[in-house]
PLY file of the C-alpha trace (Angstrom):
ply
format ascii 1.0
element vertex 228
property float x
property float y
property float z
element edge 227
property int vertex1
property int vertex2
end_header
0.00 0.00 0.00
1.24 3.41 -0.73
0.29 6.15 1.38
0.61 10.04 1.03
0.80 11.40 4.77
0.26 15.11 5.87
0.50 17.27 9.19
0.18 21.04 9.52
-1.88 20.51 12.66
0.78 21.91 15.30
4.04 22.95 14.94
5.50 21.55 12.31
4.74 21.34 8.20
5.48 17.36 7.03
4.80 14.68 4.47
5.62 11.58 3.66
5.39 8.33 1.34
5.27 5.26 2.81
5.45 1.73 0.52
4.46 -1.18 2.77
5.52 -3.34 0.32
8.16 -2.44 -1.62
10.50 -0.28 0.07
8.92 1.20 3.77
9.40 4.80 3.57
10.07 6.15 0.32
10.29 9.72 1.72
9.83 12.69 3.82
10.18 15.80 5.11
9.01 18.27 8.19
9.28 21.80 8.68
9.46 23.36 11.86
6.70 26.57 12.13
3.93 27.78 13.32
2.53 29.72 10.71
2.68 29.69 7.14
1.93 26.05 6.20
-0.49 27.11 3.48
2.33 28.53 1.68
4.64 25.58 2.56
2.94 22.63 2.52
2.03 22.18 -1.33
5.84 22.74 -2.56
6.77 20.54 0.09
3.88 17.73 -1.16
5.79 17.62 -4.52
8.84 17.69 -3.59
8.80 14.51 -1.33
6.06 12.61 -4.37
9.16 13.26 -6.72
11.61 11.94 -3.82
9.50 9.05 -3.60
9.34 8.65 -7.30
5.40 8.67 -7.89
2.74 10.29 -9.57
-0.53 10.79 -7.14
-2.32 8.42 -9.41
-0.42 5.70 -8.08
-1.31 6.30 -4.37
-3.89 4.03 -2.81
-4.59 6.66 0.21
-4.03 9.98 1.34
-3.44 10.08 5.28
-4.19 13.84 7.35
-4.42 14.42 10.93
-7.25 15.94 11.98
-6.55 17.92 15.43
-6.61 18.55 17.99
-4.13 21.37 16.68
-4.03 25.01 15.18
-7.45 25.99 13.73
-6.13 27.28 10.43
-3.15 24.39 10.48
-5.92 21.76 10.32
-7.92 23.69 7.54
-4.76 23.71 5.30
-3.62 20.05 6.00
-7.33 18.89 5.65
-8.25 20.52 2.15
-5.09 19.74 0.61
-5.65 15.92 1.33
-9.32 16.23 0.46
-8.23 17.88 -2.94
-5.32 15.41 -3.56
-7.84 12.36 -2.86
-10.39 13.77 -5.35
-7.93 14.76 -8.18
-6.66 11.17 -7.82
-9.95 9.02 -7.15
-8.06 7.69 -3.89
-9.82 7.86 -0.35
-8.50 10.21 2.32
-7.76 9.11 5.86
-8.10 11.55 8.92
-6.30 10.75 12.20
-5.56 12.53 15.45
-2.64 14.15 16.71
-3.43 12.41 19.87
-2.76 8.69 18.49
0.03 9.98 16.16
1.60 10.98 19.47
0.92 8.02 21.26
1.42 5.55 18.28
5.71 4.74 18.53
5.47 4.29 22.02
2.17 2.11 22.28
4.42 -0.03 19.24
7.51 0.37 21.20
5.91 -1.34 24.99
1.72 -2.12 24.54
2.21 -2.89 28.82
2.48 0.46 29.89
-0.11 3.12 29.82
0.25 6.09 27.32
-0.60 9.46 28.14
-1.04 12.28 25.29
-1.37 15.93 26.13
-1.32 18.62 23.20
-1.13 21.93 24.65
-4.85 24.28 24.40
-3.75 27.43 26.09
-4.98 29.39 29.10
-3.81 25.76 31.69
-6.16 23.38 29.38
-4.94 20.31 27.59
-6.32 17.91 25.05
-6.09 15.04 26.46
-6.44 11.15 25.65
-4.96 8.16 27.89
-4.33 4.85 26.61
-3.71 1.74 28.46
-2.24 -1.82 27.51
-2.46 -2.77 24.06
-3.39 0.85 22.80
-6.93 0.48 24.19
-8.30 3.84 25.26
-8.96 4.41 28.88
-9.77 8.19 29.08
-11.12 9.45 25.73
-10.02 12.56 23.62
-11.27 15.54 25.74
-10.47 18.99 26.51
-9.39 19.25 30.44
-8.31 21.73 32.89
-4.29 21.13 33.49
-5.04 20.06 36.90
-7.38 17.68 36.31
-4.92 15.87 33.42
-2.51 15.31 35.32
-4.71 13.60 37.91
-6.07 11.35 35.68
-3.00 10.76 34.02
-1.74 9.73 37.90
-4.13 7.78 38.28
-3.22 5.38 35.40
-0.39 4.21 37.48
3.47 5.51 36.84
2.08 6.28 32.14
4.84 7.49 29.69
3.45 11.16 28.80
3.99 12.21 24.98
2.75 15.27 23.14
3.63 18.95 23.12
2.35 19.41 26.65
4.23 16.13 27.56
6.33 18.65 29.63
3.57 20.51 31.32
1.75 17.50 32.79
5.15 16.22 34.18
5.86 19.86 36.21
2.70 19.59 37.55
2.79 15.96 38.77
1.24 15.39 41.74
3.61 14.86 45.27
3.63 11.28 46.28
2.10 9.50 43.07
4.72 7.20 40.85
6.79 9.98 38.67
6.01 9.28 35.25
7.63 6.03 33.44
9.36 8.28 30.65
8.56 11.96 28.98
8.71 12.26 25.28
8.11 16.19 24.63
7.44 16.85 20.79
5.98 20.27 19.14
4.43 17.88 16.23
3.92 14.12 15.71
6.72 12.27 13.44
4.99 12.36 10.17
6.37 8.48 9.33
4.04 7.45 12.18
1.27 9.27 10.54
1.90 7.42 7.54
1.71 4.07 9.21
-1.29 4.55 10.77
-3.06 5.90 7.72
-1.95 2.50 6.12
-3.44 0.69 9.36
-6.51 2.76 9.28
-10.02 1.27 7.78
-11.88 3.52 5.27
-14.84 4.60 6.06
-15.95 6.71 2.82
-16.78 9.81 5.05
-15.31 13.11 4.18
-12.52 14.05 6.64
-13.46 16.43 8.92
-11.32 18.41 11.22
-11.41 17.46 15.19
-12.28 20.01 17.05
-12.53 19.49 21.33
-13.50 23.20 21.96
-15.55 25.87 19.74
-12.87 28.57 17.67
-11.44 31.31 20.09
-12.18 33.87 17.27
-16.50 34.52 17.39
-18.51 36.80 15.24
-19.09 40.25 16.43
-22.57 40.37 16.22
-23.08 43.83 18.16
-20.53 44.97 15.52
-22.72 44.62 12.58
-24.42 47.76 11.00
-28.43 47.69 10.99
-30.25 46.44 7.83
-31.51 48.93 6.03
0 1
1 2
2 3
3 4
4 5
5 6
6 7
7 8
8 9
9 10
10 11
11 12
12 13
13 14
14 15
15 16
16 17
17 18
18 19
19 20
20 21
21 22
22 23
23 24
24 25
25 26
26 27
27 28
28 29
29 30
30 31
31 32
32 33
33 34
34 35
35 36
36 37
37 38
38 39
39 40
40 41
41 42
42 43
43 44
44 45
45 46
46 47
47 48
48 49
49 50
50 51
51 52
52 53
53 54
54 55
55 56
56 57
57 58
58 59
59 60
60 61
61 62
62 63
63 64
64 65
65 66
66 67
67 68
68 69
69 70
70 71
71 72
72 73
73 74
74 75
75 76
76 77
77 78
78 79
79 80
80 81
81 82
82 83
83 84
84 85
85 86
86 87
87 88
88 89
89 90
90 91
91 92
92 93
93 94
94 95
95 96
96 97
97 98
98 99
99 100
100 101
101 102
102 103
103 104
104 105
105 106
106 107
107 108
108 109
109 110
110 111
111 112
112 113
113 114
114 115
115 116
116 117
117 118
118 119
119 120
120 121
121 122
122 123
123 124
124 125
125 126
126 127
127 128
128 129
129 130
130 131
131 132
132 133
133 134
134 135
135 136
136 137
137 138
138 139
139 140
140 141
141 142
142 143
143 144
144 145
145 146
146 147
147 148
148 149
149 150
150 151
151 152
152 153
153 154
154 155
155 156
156 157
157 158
158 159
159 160
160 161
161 162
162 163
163 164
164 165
165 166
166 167
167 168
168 169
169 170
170 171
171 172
172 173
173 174
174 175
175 176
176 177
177 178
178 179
179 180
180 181
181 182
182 183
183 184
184 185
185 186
186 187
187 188
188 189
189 190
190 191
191 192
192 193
193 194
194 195
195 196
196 197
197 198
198 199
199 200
200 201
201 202
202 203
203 204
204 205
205 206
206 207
207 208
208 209
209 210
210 211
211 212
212 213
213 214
214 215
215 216
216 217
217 218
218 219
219 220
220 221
221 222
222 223
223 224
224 225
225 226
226 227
């Protein structure tokens, strides 16, 4: 299976080709920012499909995470895999930045609980726990930072990923288990997105972003002049 995968959710512009036959991953490339992926991402789409030696025709998927993340990252990501998967009659996978996070280290040891925090501003997480075997124990929600990091205590001595990985492990609670190990990240590794777009079933929905909390920016509704 060959699968085109794409991340502009968080901090970081990437893509990748991953083979699962023929040769693993063919190639890839991130790029560190925080703004700007609409005018990075599509140069950096071709240049890793003519890396990896293909046409878009000859992709059977198109992988994207979905959020939780930057509101206009996820637009960008999300439309250019919707448009790549329509251009090429191919189906296009969504998945979250919490299970991109937590995906080498649930492959790496399936005993020990996973926790994933990605950072939502103003002491609030986005949050999802997972225990042995990748099973999910606390599902994807948005959470105070205080009361992450007790649930993440109370799933025992968990590994904590994500780009509040950090966060959670400052506030850690006196007298629990410390946390089994801390991998810190601003963005999930992009070859991990691509093999779990390969895993992924399709479902023929459209991919959607993920959103765990309403936009911070509203409509100014008092600001709007009278109809005449």
């Amino acid at each position: 299976m060959r699968v085109l995968a794409i991340d502009t959710a968080l901090a970081a512009c990437a893509a990748a080709v991953l083979d699962t036959v023929q040769g693993g991953m063919l190639a890839q490339e991130t790029l560190g920012m925080v703004r700007g992926h609409a005018e990075a991402l599509m140069p950096l789409i071709q240049r890793v499909m003519e890396r990896a030696g293909l046409a878009f025709a000859h992709l059977d998927r198109i992988a994207v995470t979905t959020g939780p993340g930057s509101f206009t990252g996820l637009r960008v990501g999300i439309a250019a895999a919707r448009g790549i998967a329509l251009a090429a009659g191919k189906p296009a996978i969504g998945l979250t930045t919490l299970a991109a996070f937590a995906a080498p280290l649930i492959s790496a040891d399936q005993t020990v609980p996973v926790v994933t925090a990605v950072d939502a501003r103003h002491d609030h997480v986005y949050l999802q726990i997972f225990g042995p075997g990748g099973r999910t124990l606390v599902a994807p929600r948005l959470a105070s930072l205080r009361d992450a990091v007790q649930r993440a205590a109370a799933s025992g001595a968990p590994r904590l990923t994500g780009n509040a990985a950090e966060l959670l492990a400052a506030a850690w609670p006196a007298g629990e288990p410390p946390p089994a190990a801390l991998a810190q990240a601003a963005a999930p590794d992009i070859a991990w997105v691509a093999r779990l777009g390969a895993a992924a079933e399709t479902t023929g929905a459209p991919v959607k972003p993920f959103y765990l909390r309403a936009p911070d920016a509203q409509p100014q509704d008092a600001a709007q002049l009278p109809r005449r």
